[in-house]
C-alpha positions in Angstrom: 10.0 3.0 13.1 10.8 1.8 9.7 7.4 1.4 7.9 5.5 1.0 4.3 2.4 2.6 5.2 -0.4 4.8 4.1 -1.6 6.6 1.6 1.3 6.7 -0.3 1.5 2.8 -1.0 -2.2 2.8 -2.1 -0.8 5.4 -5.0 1.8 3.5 -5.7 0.2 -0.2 -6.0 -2.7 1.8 -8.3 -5.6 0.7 -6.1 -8.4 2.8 -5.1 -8.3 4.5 -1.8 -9.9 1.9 0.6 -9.7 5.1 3.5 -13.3 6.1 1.1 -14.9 2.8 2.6 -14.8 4.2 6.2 -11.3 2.2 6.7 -8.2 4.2 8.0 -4.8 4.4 6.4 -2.7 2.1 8.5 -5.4 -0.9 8.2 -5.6 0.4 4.3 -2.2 0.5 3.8 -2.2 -3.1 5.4 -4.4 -4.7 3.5 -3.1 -3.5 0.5 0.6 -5.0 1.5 -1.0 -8.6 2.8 -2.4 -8.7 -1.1 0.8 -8.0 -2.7 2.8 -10.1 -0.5 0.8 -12.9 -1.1 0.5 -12.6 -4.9 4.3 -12.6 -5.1 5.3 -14.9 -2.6 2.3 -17.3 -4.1 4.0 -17.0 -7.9 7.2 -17.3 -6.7 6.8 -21.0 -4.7 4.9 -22.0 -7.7 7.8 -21.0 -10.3 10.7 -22.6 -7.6 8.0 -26.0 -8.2 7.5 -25.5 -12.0 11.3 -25.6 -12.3 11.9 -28.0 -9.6 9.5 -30.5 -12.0 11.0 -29.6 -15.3 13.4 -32.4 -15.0 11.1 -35.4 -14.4 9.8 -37.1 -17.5 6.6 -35.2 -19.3 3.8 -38.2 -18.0 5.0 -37.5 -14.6 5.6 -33.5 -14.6 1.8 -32.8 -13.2 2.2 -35.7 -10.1 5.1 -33.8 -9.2 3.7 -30.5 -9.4 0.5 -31.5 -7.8 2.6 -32.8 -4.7 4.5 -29.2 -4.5 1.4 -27.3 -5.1 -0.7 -30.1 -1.9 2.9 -29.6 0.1 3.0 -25.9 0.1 -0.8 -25.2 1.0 -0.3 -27.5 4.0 2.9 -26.0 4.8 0.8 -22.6 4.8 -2.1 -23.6 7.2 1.0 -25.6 10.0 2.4 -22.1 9.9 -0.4 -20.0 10.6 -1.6 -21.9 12.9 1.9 -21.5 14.6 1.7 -17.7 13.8 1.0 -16.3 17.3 3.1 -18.9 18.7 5.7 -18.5 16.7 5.9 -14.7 16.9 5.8 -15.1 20.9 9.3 -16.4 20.8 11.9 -14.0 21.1 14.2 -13.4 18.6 12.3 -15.1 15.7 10.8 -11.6 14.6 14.6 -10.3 14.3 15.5 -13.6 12.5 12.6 -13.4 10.5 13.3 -9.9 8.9 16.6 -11.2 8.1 15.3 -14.4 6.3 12.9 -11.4 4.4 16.2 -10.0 3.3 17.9 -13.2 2.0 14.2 -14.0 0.1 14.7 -10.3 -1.3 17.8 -11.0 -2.7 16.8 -13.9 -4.2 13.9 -12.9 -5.7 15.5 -9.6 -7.3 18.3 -12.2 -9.3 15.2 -14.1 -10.0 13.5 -10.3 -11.6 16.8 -10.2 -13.0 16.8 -13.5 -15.1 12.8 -13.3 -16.8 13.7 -16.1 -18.5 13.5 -18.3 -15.0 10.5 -17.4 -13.9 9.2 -18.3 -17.9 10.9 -21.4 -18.0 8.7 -21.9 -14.3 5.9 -21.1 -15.7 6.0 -23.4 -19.1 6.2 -26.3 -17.1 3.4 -25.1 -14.5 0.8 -25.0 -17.7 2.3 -28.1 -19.4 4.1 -26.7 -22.1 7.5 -27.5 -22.7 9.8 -25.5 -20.3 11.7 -22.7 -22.7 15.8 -22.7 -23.1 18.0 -25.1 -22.9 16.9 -29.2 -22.2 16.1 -29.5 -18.7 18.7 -32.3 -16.5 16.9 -35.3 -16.2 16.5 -36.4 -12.5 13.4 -38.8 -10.7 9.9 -38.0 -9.7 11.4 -38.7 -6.1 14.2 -36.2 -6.1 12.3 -33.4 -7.7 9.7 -34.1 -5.2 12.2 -33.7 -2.3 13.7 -30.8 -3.6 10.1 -29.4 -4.2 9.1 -29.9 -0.7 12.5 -28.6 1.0 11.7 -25.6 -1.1 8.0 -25.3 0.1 9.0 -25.5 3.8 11.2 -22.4 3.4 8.8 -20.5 1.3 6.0 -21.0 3.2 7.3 -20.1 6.4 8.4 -17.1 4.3 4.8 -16.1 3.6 3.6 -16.2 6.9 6.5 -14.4 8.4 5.8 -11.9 5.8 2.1 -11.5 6.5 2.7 -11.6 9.8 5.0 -8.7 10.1 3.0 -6.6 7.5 -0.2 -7.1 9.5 1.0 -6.9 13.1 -1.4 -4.2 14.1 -4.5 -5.4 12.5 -5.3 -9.2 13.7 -7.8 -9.4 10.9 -5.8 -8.3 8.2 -3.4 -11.3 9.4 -6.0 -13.6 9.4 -6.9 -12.5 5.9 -3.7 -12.7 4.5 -2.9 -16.0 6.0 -5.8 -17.3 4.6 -5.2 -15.5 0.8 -1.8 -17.3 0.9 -3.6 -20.5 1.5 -5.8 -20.5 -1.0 -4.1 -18.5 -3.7 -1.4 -21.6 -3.2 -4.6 -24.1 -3.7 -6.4 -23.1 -6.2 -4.3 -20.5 -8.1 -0.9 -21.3 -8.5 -0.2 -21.5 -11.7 -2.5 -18.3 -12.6 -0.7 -15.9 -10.3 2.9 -17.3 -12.2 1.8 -16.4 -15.7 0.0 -13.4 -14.4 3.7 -12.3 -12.6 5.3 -13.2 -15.9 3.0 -11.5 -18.3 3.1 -8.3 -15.7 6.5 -8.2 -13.6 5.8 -4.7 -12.2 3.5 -6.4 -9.6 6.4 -8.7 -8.6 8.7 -5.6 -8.0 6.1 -3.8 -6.3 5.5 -7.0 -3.7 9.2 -7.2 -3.7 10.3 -3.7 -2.1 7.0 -4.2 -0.1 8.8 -7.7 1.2 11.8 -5.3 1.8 10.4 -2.7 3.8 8.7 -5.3 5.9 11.9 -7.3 6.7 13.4 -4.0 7.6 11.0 -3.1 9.9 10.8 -6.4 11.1 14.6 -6.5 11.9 14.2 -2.9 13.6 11.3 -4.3 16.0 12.5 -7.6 16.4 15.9 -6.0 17.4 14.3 -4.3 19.7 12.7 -6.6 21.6 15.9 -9.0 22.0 17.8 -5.9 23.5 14.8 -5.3 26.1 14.5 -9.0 26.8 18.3 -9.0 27.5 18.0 -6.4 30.3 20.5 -4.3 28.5 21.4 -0.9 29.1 23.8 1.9 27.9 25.7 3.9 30.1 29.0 6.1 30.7 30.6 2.8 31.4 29.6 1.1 28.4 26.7 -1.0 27.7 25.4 -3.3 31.5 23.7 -6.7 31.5 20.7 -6.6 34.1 17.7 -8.2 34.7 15.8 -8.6 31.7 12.2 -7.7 32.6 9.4 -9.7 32.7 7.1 -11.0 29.8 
């Protein structure tokens, strides 16, 4: 099975071995990814709502903001409230893996661009966004386009946590929880802090990866099983798909 796991990661993110508090690799190593996945995911939204607001005039920049911000902490507690629900259903942890893979994507041309997630992050702490004059558009459409983009990214997150954090219950319920209040109360923090130090942001990126991969691999899994499917000398037979 594809997985991110270990002591290995621990190296790799720079944190201290948490296997010395009495707590073993896999719940370590999942810990350690909910963190990171969070942190990015967290920076991320709140860039997409900094640049989103850029465009509304300068009094009305922190109502819009404020309404992304409200929007995607909401959006964050609907979902993981949904979590178990939503991971009952079969085929949404194979669709999931490959929305991880589209988010990866984007957020690599995002890495690719620094100036983006700057101009984000200008706006999030009131300064004037950096580059070129941003097009004017109404505290109403930047707040729809803010909240379209929240829905997406929040179920995102909690796909994400959900699928790093599939053996450990509390590690999920930790991580659901981070994202919520990282979103809350520390929005624009964590997108200067991703700014100011970008290797965290690829190090949460190829740990998004890794989880959408093995999030694919499982969720591919079970829609084969649920299908009843089976391979043999005559090619591949539809049966009876056993029962949940």
């Amino acid at each position: 099975m594809f997985a991110f796991r270990g002591a290995p990661l621990l190296r790799l993110a720079g944190f201290m071995d948490l296997t010395s508090l009495g707590l073993s690799p896999d719940f370590a190593s999942a810990f350690v990814q909910v963190v990171l996945i969070d942190l990015t995911l967290a920076g991320d939204n709140a860039v997409v709502i900094g640049l989103a607001a850029a465009g509304v005039p300068r009094e009305k920049r922190g109502a819009a903001i404020a309404v992304g911000i409200l929007a995607a902490t909401v959006l964050r507690i609907i979902f993981a409230l949904l979590t178990t629900t939503l991971l009952s259903i079969v085929g949404l942890l194979l669709a999931g893996g490959i929305l991880l893979l589209w988010v990866c994507w984007k957020m690599w041309r995002e890495l690719a661009r620094p100036q983006h997630m700057d101009r984000g992050a200008d706006v999030l702490a009131g300064e004037k966004p950096s580059g070129a004059e941003p097009k004017a558009k109404s505290l109403s459409a930047a707040i729809v386009q803010i909240v379209i983009a929240d829905i997406s990214m929040s179920l995102d997150n909690v796909l994400a946590v959900a699928g790093a954090a599939h053996e450990h219950p509390s590690v999920l319920v930790f991580g659901l929880a981070l994202s919520i209040m990282l979103m809350g109360f520390a929005a624009t923090f964590i997108a200067r802090l991703l700014e100011r130090h970008r290797w965290i942001a690829y190090i949460g990126l190829a740990i998004i990866f890794f989880v959408a991969v093995e999030m694919i691999w499982r969720g591919g899994h079970e829609v084969w099983n649920a299908s009843g499917a089976e391979i043999t000398e005559n090619g591949i037979e539809f049966g009876d798909a056993p029962p949940h």
